[in-house]
N, C-alpha and C positions, 0 to 999 in steps of 0.2 A: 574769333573775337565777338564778344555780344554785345551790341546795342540798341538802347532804344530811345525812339522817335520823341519827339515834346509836341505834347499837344495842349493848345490854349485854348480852356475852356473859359470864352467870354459871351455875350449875348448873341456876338453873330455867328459862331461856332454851333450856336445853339440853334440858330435859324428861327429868332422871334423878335419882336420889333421891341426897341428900347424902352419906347413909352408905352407902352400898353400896361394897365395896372396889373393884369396877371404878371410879365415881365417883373414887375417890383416886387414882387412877392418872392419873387425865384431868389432875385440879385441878393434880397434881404436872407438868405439863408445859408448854411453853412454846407459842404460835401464832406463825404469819409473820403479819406485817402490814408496810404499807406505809407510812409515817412523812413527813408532808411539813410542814418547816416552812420557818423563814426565820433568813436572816442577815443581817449588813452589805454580806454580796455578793450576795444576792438570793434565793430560792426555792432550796429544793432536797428531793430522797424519796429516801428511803433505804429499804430494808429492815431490820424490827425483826425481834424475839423477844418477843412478853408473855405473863403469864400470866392466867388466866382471868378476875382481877380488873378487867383492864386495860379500859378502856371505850373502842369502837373505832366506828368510821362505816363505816356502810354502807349502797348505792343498793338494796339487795333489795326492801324493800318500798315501793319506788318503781312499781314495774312496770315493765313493759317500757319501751324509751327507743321516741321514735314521732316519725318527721318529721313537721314543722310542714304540708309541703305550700305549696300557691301561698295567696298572701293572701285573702281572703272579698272579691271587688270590694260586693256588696249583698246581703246577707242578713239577713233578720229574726230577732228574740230565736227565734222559735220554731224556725225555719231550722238556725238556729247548733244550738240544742239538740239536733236531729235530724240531722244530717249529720256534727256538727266531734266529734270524741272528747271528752270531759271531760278537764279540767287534771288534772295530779297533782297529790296533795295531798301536804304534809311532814308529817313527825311532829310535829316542833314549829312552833309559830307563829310564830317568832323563832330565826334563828341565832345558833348558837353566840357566846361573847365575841370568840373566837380567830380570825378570818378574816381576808379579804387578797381587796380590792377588786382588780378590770382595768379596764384601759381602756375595754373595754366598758362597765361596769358591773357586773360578775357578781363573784358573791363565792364568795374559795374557802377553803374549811371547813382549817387547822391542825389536825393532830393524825394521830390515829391512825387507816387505812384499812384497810378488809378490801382482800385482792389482790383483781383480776380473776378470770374465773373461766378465765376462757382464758388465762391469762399464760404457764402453762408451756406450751400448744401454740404460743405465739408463739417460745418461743427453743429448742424443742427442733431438734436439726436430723437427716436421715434417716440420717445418717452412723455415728451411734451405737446401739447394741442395743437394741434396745425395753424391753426385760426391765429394763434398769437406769433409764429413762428414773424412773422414782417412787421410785428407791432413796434412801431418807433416815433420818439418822439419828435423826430427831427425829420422832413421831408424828406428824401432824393429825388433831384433831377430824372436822373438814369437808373433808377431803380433794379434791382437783380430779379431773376423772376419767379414769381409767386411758386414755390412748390404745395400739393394738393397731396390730398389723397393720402394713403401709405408709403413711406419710403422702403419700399420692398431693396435697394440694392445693400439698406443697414440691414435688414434681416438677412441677408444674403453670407455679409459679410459674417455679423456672429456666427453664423453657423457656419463658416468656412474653416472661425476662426478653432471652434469645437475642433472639426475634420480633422485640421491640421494636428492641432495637441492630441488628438487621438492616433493619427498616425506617425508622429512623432516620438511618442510617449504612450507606449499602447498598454503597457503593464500598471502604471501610476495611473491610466484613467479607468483603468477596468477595477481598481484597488478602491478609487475613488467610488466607484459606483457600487460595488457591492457593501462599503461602510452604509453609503446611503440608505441601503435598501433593510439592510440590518437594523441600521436606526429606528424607519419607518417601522416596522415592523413590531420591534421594540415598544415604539411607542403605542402603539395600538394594543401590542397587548397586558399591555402596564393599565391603560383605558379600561380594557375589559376586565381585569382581574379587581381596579379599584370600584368598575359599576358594580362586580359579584359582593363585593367587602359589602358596599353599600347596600344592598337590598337587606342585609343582615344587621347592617350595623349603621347608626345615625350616621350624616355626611360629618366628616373631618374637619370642613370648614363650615362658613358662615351660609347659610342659605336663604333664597327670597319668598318673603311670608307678606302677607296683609295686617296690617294692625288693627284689632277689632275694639275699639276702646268700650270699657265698660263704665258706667255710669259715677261722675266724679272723677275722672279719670284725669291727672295730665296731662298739658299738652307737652310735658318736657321729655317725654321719654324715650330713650335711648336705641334703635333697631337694629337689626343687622342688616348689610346690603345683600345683592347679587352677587352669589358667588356661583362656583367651578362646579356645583350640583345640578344646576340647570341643565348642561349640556350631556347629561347623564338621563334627561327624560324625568327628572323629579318634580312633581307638579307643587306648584305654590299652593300651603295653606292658611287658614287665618287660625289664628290664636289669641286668645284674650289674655292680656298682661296687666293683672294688679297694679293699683299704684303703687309705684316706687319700686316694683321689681324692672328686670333690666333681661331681655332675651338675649339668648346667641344662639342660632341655629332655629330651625322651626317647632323644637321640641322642649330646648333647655334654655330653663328660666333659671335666675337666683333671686334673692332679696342681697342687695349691699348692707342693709342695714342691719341684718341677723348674720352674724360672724359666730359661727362652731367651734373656730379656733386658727390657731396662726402658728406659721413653721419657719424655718428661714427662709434667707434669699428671696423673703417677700411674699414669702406664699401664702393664702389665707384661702379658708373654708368658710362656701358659705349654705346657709339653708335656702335650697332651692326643687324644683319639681324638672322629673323628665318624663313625657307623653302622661301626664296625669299622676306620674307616681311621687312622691315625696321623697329627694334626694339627699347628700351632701354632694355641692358643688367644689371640689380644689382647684384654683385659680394659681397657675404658676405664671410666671415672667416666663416670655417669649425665647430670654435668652439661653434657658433654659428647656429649651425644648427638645434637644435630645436624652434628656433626665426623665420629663414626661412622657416622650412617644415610648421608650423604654418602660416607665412602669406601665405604661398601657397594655404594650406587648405581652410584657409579666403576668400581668393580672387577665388577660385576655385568656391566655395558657391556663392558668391555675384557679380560677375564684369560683371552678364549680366544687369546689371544694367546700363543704357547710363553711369552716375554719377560717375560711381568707376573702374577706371581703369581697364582695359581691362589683363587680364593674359593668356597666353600662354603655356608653360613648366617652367621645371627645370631640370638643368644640374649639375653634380655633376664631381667633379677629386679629388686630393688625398688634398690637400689645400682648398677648394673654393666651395660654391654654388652659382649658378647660375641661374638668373632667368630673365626668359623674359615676358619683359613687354612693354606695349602700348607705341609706341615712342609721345612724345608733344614738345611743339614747348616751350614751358619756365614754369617757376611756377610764382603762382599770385603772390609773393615777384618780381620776376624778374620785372611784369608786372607793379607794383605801381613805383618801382625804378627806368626802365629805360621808356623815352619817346620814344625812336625807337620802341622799344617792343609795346607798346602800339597802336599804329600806323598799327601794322599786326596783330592787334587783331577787328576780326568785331561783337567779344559779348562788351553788354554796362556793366556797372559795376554791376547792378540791375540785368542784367540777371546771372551776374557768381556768384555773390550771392545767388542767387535763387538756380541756380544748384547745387552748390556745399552743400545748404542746404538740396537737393531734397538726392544727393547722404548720406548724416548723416543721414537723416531721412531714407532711407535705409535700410542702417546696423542697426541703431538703432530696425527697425523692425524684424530683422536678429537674435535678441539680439547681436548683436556686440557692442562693447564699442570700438573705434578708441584709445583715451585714449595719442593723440600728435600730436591735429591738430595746424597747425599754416600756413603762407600762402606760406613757403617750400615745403608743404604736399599739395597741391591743384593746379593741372596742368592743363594747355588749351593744348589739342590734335591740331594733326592737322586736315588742311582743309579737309574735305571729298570730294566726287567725286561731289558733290552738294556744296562745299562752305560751310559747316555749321561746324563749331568749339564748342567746350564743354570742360567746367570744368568737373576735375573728380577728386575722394578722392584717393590718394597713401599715402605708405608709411604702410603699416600692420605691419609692426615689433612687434608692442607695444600694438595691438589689445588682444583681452582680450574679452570672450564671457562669458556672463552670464547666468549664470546656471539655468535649468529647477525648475522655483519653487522658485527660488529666483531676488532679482531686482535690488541686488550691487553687487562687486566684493570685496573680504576683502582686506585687504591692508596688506600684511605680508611678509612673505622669497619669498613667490608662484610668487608674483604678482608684488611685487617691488614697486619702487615710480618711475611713468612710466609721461612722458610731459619733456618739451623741459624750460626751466628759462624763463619768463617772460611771460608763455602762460600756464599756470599749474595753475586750480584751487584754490581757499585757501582751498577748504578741503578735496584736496590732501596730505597737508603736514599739517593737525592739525585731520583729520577725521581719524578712523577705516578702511572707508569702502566707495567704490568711485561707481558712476555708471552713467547714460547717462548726467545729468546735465553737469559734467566736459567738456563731450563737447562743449554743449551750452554754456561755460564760454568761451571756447577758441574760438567759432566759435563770439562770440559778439567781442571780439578784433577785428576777423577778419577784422569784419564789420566796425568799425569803423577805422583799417588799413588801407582797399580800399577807403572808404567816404571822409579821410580827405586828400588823395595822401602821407602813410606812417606815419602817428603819430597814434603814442599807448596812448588808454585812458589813463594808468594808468603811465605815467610819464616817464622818461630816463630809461635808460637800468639799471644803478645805483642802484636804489631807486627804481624799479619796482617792485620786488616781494615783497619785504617791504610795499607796497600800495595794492597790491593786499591782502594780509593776512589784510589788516588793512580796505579794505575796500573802500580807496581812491582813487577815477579818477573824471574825467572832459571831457566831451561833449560839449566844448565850441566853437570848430572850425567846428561843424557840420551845424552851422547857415549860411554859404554861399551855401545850398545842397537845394535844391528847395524843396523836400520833408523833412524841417529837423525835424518838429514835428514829425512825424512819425519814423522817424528815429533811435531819441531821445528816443519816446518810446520802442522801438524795444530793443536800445539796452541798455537802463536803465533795461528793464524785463532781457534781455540774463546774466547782469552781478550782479546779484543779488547774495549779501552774501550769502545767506540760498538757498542750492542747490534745495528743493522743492519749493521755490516762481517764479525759474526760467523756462522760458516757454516750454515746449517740443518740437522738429524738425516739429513735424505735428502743432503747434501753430505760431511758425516762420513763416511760408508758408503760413497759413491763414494770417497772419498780412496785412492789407492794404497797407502797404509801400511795398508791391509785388504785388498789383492788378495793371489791365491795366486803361487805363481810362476809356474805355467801360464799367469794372466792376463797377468803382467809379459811373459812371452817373447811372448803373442799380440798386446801392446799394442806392443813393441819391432818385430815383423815388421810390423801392418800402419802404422806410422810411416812406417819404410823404405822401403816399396811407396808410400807418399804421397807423400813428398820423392826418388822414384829421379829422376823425370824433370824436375823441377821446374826453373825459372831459377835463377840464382845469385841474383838481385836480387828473386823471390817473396818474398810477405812472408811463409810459413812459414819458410822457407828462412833466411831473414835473421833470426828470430825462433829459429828453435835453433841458429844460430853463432854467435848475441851472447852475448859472454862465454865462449868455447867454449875459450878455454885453461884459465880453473880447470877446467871440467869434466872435461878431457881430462886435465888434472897436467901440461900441460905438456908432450903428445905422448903420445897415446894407444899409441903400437909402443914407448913404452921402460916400459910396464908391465906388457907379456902377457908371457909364455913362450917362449924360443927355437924352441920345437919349431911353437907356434903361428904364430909373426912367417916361420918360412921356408917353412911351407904357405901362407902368406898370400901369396908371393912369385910365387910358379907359376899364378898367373892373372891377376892384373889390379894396378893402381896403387894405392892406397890415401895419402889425403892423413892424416898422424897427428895434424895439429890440427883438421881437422874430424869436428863429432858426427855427422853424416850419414854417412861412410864408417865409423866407428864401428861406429853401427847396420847397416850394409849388411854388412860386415865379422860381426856377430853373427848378421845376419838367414843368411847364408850358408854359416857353418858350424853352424848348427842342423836347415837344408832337407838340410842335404848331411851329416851329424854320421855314418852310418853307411857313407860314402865315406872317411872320414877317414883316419889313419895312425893304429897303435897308440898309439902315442904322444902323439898329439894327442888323441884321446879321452880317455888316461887323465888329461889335463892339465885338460880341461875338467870331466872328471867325467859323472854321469848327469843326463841331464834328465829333468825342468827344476831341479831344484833347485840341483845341485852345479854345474849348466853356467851357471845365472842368479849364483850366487855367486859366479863365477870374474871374470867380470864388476863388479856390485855391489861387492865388497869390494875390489876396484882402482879403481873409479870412484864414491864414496857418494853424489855430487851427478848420477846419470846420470838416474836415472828422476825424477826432482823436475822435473830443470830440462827435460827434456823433456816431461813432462806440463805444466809451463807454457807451454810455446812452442804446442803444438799444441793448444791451449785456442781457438786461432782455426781449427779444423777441428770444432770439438765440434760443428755441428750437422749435421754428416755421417753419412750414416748409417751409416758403419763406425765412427764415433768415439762416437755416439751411444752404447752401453753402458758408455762410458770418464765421461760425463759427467753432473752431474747437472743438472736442466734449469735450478736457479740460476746456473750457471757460463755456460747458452748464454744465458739473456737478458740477463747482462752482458756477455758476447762481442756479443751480438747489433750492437749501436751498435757497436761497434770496429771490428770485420768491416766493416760498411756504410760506415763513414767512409771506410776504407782501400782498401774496391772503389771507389768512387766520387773518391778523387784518384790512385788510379792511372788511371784512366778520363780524366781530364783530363790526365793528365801522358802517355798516347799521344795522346790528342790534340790536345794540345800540339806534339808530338815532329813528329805527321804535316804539321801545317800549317805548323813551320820548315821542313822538306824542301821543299813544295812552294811554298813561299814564296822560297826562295836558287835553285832551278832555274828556265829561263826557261819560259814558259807553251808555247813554239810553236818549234821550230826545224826546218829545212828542212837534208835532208842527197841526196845525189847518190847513187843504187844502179843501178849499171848491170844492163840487163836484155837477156837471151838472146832472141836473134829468132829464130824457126824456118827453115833455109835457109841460115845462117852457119856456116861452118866457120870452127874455130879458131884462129889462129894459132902457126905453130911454130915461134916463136924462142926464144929463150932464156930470157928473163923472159917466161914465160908470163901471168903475173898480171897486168903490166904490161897488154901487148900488149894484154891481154881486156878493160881497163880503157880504152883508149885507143881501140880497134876500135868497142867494143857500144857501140850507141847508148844514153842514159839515161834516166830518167822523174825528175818532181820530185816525191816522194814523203815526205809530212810524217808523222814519226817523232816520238812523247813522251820529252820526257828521258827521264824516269821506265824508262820500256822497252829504254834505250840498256844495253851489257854493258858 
């Protein structure tokens, strides 16, 4: 049974005299004590406040608490007396009214308890200052006492409490610790690989500079704070900021108020400088920032390419990324629409075509998929210190790389339905799964954009995509383009429905409507030198006559020049419906151009240009339909820089088919011959005996014939004249 004693704390208890004004001081004040009683829901202690009236219990003059020890097996009254400690005794003989039996038996005292005397070392914890640990507003009497110092028995404890969970759980703490250690690790060298980026490449984010104000300057101007580059050893410098431009980073400035131009989702370009040099700054949303880090990545990869914009940094604040890029002087949209624009541009339309194909073919090779060319996305730089201007590919937003081992991109949540309305594929928006074709759909618009000064194959802005999915455009205004065959072909192959019939970046390129003239007259001579000696029934041969009166107009000598048609006369034949004597015919007077007559030079003009025009604009269908014919020589190696290697592994099967039933049809040819002649025939040759003289009649032949004796000498048809 447990009980305890009631002790009345009043003045005399206390052992101080009533009136004494310290005494009133005390009486005036409240005690902690510790309150336990009972409800409908069961036990419960609470911490009180009373005042010195309050009659409170307490174990003090209990003595010390003392384990029981093992039970007495035999011991006598006098035994017990001399070995076992004496009971405690209670104050009182009888507990209180107020109690509250256990299940044991033990009865526990209701009311009022002095605390523990350790209670506040129980919840102090080392965390906090010592000096405060007894700060209270309230005095005590009996105050508990002061701990100092460090509580070494809490450190004791944490680290018991380690010991134990590790020998408890030895497997989950040793799991634990090497994650840890991995982590660290990790993160360090995530540190060092982003300080290397950095020595290379401006900081990522915003860094801390000096603002150096120049004269007139205001004071409203916008800076960046401290950031995450400091701690990488980046030293602050000062930079001077125009009025009204706006810094991010220590390097990259914009102006707000000069706007280059504006894209979706908010994004806008502005004129700005990075370490002195004169930029375009693209400013995308935040929310956005894995669109940005991604073209960063891209263009990080690929912009040492002349073709594809030139990338610098990326700057980042608490709204906005930032990104500096190659400043140009307009986009090819700018360049078709306005005729001032065009006027400070000294590339010809042919060459920015070229380039800007040279740049897709590129990234194409990159595996990049651009995936929203139109001619917004294709900018002329400025002049360099040499004069020389270039198209180049922007705009990575919507770029999209193709996966190692695979040759499309799917079309799903990932990847989205990526292209601008009117320059988008059809089987963008009917296909699975998209891959380099799409661009070749959008860059053959292009082309036919810049050719006709702004009209789009495929119809109004209305009804465009509607013809595109359907299949529908028109190349009709290409016929005022001096090369328009070629042209024609070009981009009839770029906009073909079925994205594999359409031609690849490196076929583009190869296409003769991008050779120079020089090429053209090198590609005309070694044709000629290929078909000089050829059968008439060759399948080269047979392959550039077919259809050889359109190309000719109908007789190629009733559309040259007098002067030329009767030098032409003074050496050899010339058939005027075939394109082989044609080309022989040009190969001829090119070899020989400074043999010629005054007058026939002047008619030709200089080469190559004016002498390949003389030509070309008599005959528009000549070099098209000869680069077709000889498509089955591409994988020759004179023909080989004519070709691109997609053109010879579709030749490849044709060629083969065609060597292989000519091959049968000689011989075929040989086994009728020897099949209609007879195997064996026996013919009579008379033979000169040594000791025979001649016969000298009149019919000599005879005579010889009827005199000389014969041999039976078996002769092969085959061998008979």
């Amino acid at each position: 049974m447990c009980s305890l004693s009631v002790v009345v704390k009043g003045p005399s208890a206390l052992g101080v005299n009533a009136h004494d004004p310290h005494t009133t001081s005390i009486a005036n004040s409240f005690f902690p004590t510790l309150y336990v009683g009972e409800s409908s829901f069961g036990l419960y202690a609470m911490e009180t406040l009373v005042d010195h009236q309050t009659i409170t219990l307490s174990h003090k003059l209990l003595g010390p608490p003392l384990l029981e020890g093992a039970a007495p097996i035999a011991l006598t009254n006098a035994e017990r007396e001399e070995y076992l400690p004496p009971p405690r005794q209670l104050l009182l003989e009888r507990p209180l009214s107020i109690t509250w039996k256990t299940a044991e038996g033990e009865y526990l005292i209701l009311g009022y308890h002095d605390r523990p005397s350790m209670a506040m070392a129980m919840i102090i914890s080392s965390r906090f200052p010592f000096h405060n640990v007894h700060h209270n507003a309230i005095e005590s009497p009996d105050p508990p006492p002061l701990i100092t110092g460090p509580v070494e028995p809490l450190k004791h404890e944490d680290t018991s409490i380690i010991v134990l969970l590790f020998d408890k759980y030895p497997i989950p703490v040793y799991s634990l610790i090497v994650t840890l250690v991995v982590l660290l690790l990790t993160v360090i060298w995530q540190c060092g690989r982003q300080w290397d980026r950095n020595r290379i490449d401006p900081p990522s984010r915003m860094e801390s500079f000096e603002i150096v104000k120049s004269p007139g300057e205001s004071k409203g101007l916008q800076t960046s704070k401290q950031s995450n580059r400091g701690s990488f050893g980046w030293m602050a410098r000062k930079i001077e900021i125009p009025d009204g431009w706006m810094a991010v980073g220590s390097k990259l400035m914009y102006s707000p108020s000069d706007i280059l131009g504006t894209g979706c989702e908010g994004t806008v370009v502005y004129r700005g400088t990075f370490d002195g040099r004169e930029v375009a700054v693209k400013r995308v949303v935040s929310e956005f920032v894995k669109f940005a880090h991604r073209e960063a990545d891209l263009l990080r990869e690929s912009d040492h390419h002349p073709h594809v914009i030139r990338y610098f940094c990326m700057e980042s604040d608490s709204q906005f990324r930032y990104l500096a890029l190659e400043l140009c002087i307009c986009s090819l949209n700018d360049y078709v629409e306005r005729k001032e624009v065009q006027e400070g541009v000294s590339l010809s339309t042919t060459d920015i075509l070229r380039q800007a194909t040279d740049g897709l073919a590129h990234l194409h090779a990159s595996k990049i998929v651009h995936r929203d060319m139109k001619p917004q996305n294709v900018l002329i730089t400025m002049a360099s210190q040499r004069g020389e201007m270039r198209a180049v590919i922007s705009d990575f937003g919507l770029c999209k790389r193709v996966q190692p081992g695979k040759n499309s991109i799917s079309r799903g949540i990932a990847s989205g339905l990526a292209g601008t309305d009117g320059w988008i594929a059809p089987e963008v928006l009917i296909s699975a799964s998209t891959s380099y074709p799409v661009d070749i759909f959008s860059l053959g618009c292009i082309f036919y954009y810049v050719l006709t000064s702004g009209t789009h194959p495929f119809g109004k802005s209305l009804h465009r995509q509607a013809n595109i999915v359907n299949g529908e455009f028109t190349l009709n205004k290409l016929a005022d383009h001096d090369d328009w065959s070629l042209a024609e072909d070009l981009i009839t192959s770029m906009l073909h429905v079925d994205p594999l019939s359409r031609l690849t970046a490196e076929a583009v390129l190869n296409h003769p409507f991008f050779w120079s003239a020089e090429k053209r007259l090198a590609y005309f001579s070694d044709v000629s030198d290929r078909v000089e000696k050829e059968e008439d029934n060759s399948p080269v041969v047979r392959r550039l006559e077919t259809d050889a009166r359109t190309v000719v107009c109908g007789g190629w000598r009733e559309k040259i020049c007098d002067a030329l048609k009767e030098d032409l006369r003074k050496f050899r034949t010339y058939k005027s419906f075939s394109v082989r004597d044609l080309l022989r015919a040009m190969r001829n007077k090119k070899h020989h151009y400074r043999e010629l007559p005054e007058d026939v030079r002047q008619s030709l003009g200089d080469i190559p240009d004016q002498f390949l025009h003389y030509f070309t604009s008599r005959f528009p269908r000549l070099i098209l339909h000869v680069y077709k014919a000889t498509e089955y020589c591409s994988s020759e190696p004179v023909f080989r820089r004519y070709y691109s290697d997609v053109v010879r592994a579709r030749m490849l099967p044709i060629v083969t088919e065609e060597e292989r039933i000519r091959k049968e049809i000689k011989e075929q040819m040989a086994n009728e011959v020897w099949a209609r002649a007879p195997k064996v025939a026996e013919q009579r040759v008379p033979l000169k005996l040594d000791g025979k003289r001649p016969n000298n009649h009149k019919n000599t032949k005879n005579n010889k014939l009827k005199n000389e004796p014969t041999a039976n000498i078996t002769i092969p048809s085959s061998e008979r004249s």
